[in-house]
C-alpha positions, 0 to 999 in steps of 0.5 A, a space after each residue: 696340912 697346910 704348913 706356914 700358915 694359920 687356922 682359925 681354931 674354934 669350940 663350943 661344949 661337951 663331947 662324948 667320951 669322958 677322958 680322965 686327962 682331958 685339958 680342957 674339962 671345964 668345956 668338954 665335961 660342962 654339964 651346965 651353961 653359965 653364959 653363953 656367946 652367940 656367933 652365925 657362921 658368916 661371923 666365923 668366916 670373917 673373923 678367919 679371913 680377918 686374921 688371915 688363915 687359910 683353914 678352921 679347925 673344929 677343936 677344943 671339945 669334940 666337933 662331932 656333937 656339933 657337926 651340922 653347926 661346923 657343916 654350915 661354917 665349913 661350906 660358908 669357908 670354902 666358897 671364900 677360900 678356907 679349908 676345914 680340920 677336925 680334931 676329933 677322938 674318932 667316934 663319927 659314923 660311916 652315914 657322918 663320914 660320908 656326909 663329910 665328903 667335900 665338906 671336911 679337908 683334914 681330920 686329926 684323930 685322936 688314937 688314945 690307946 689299943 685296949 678296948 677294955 680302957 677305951 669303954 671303961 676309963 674313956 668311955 669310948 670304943 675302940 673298935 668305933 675309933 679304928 673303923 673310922 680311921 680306916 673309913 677316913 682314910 678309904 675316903 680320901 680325906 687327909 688323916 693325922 692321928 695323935 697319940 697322948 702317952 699317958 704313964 702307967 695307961 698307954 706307955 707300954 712298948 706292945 701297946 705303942 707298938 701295935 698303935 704305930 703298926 696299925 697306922 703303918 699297915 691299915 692306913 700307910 706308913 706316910 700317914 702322920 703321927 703325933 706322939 704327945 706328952 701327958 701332963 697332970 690335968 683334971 682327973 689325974 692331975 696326981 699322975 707324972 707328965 711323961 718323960 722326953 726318953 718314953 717320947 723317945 722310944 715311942 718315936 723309935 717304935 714308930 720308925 721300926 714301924 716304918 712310918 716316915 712323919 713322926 712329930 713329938 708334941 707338948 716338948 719343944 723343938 721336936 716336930 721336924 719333918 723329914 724327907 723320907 728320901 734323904 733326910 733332908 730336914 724339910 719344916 722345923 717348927 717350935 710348938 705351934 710356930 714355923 721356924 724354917 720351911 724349905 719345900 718347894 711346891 711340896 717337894 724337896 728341894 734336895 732330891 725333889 721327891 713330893 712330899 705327903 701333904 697339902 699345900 694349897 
């Protein structure tokens, strides 16, 4: 989604599931308000435009909770150019998803595992809500990503990855990215080991097996390629959040010119 260039990412507090690992508890989880720093949606806009990005990303906690403040913001953005990205765990209702045509450009859902028992009892949350969305999202035409945490000892079995990898592959289609990021101890489990380079590894590997073609490992360096799926060609390289080469040409291959999934513009 728009390669080679930035977005202006913001947050505010709260969020409705209550992940045990969540990086950014002090925010998500906050329960009372010490200070608090008010901002209009023409402000946001501005300071987007100022900096020179071409989207907003609504992260952090769970955009969700305030999504008619994001709707004010995103609208104000695109009538100057802006595109808009949620990063969400995917609890939306369908009447939200509807609403969210031709407001919201970009989701990345957050797929945190495939037991419903764990997503009710450790996160809170449903996964039932989260795959229905997914799909929805997908149906709706909205450009959909999903993010899977490996979390050692609670998602990191090879038939739990498997069934995440082939649910994206065959419920939604196998050009649909996926990002496989490593764990590192944090709020609840900060006692529990970050996740191992070969256990990102053997989930990239399922994933291919799955056939999906855009596989990008997070929270490690120098692993988020993207790859033409026609010949291999390596298409962007990027080093955490920076783009070191980009090599598309009006989103195909300069290689074997095959359109590659996406959005440029």
């Amino acid at each position: 989604f728009l390669p080679s260039t930035t977005s202006l990412s913001l947050g505010t507090v709260g969020c409705n599931f209550q992940c045990p690992f969540c990086q950014n508890w002090q925010i998500s989880q906050s329960k009372e308000l010490e200070g608090s720093y008010e901002i209009n949606p023409r402000e946001i806009v501005d300071l987007a435009i100022s900096k020179g990005c071409k989207s907003i990303s609504y992260t952090y906690n769970e955009p969700t909770i305030f999504y008619p403040f994001a709707k004010d913001i995103a609208l104000l953005g695109k009538q100057n150019g802006l595109k808009s990205v949620f990063v969400s765990n995917g609890l939306e209702t369908p009447e939200v998803i509807e609403d969210m045509k031709g407001v919201i450009d970009a989701f990345n859902i957050d797929l945190k595992s495939f037991d419903p028992t764990y997503y009710k009892k450790t996160l809170k949350g449903s996964l039932e809500g989260v795959l229905d969305t997914l799909k929805r999202l997908k149906e709706g035409g909205f450009w959909v990503e999903v993010t899977t945490l490996i979390v050692p000892g609670s998602n990191d079995s090879k038939e739990e990855i498997t069934k995440i990898a082939e649910f994206i592959a065959n419920e939604m289609d196998i050009y649909t990215p996926w990002h496989i990021s490593a764990f590192h101890p944090d709020f609840k489990m900060s006692d529990i080991s970050g996740t191992s380079l070969d256990k990102l590894l053997e989930a990239k590997k399922i994933g291919e097996e799955a056939g999906l073609k855009y596989i990008y490992l997070g929270n490690v360096p120098n692993m988020s390629i993207t790859v033409c799926p026609k010949c291999g060609y390596e298409l962007i390289k990027r080093s955490a959040f920076r783009v070191l080469e980009n090599h598309l040409v009006d989103g195909k291959c300069p290689k074997c010119h095959r359109e590659i999934e996406g959005v440029y513009r």
